[in-house]
C-alpha positions in Angstrom: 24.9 70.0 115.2 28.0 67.4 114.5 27.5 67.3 111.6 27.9 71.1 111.2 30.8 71.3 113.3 32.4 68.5 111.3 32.1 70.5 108.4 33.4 73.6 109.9 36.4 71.7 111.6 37.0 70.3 108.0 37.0 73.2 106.7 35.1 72.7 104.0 32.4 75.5 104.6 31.2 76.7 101.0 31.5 73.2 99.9 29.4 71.2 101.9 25.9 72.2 103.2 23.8 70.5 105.9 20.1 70.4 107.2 18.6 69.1 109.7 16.0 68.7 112.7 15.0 70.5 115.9 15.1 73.7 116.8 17.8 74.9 119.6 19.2 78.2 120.2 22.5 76.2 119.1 21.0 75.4 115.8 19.1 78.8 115.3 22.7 80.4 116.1 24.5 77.9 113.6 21.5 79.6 111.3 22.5 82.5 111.4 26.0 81.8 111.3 28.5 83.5 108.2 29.8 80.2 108.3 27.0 79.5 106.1 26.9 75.9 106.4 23.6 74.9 108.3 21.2 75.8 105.6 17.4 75.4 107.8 16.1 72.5 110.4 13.0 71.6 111.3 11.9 72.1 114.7 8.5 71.5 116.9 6.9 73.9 119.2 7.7 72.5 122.6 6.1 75.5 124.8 2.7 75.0 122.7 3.3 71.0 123.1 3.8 71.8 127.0 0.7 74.2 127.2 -1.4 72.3 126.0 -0.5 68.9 127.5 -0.9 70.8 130.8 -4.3 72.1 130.1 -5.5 68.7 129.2 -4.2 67.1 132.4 -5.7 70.1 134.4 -9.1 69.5 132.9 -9.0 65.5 133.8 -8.1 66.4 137.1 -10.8 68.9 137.8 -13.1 66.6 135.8 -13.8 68.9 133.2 -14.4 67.6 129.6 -11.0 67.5 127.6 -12.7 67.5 124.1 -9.3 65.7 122.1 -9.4 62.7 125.0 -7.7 59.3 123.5 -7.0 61.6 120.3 -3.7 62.5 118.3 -2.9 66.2 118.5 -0.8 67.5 116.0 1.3 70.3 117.0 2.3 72.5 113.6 6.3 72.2 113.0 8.5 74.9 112.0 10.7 75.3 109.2 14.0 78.3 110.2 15.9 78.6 107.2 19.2 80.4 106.2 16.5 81.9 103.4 14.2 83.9 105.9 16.9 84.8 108.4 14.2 87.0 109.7 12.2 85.2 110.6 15.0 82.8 112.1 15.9 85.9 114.3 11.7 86.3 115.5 11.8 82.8 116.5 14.6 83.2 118.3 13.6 85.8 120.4 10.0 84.4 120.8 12.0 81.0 121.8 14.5 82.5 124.5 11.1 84.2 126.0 9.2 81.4 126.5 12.8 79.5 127.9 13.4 82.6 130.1 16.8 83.2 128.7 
C-alpha cells in the first residue's frame, strides 16, 4: 500500500509498477484502480483459516477426534491480478461477504 501511494504521490504512474502481498479491500481497490500501478498481491484466505481453526478447537473441546492434530495445514493462497480483474472483482465481493461489509 506505501509503496503504491508513493508512486502515485510521485507521480510516476505508467513508469513504475509494484506487487505485493495480502489481500485487503484497500489493495483489491488499488487493483482495480486506472491508476494502474498495483499490478497483483498475493493474499491468504483468512475466513477459511478462521473456519477451520474453529472447527478444530470445537472438536478438542467436545473430545471428538481432530484428524490434522500436531499437523501443518496449509491454507491455498490467492493470486488477484490487474490481468484477471474479474476475478479480482469475485473476490471482492466473496471477501466483503464473509467481512459483513
Amino acid at each position: 500500500i506505501g509503496a503504491t501511494m508513493a508512486v502515485k504521490n510521485a507521480g510516476l504512474s505508467g513508469k513504475v509498477y509494484c506487487f505485493g502481498t495480502d489481500a485487503s479491500e484497500q489493495t483489491i481497490n488499488m487493483i482495480l484502480d486506472e491508476d494502474d500501478i498495483l499490478q497483483a498481491v498475493t493474499g491468504q484466505d483468512p475466513y477459511n483459516i478462521g473456519v477451520m481453526t474453529m472447527n478444530a478447537v470445537i472438536d478438542t473441546v467436545e473430545g471428538a477426534e481432530v484428524a490434522d492434530k500436531g499437523q501443518t495445514v496449509i491454507v491455498p493462497g490467492v493470486v488477484l491480478s490487474r490481468a484477471d480483474t474479474a476475478a479480482v472483482e469475485a473476490f471482492k465481493t466473496d471477501f466483503l461477504a464473509k467481512a459483513g461489509s
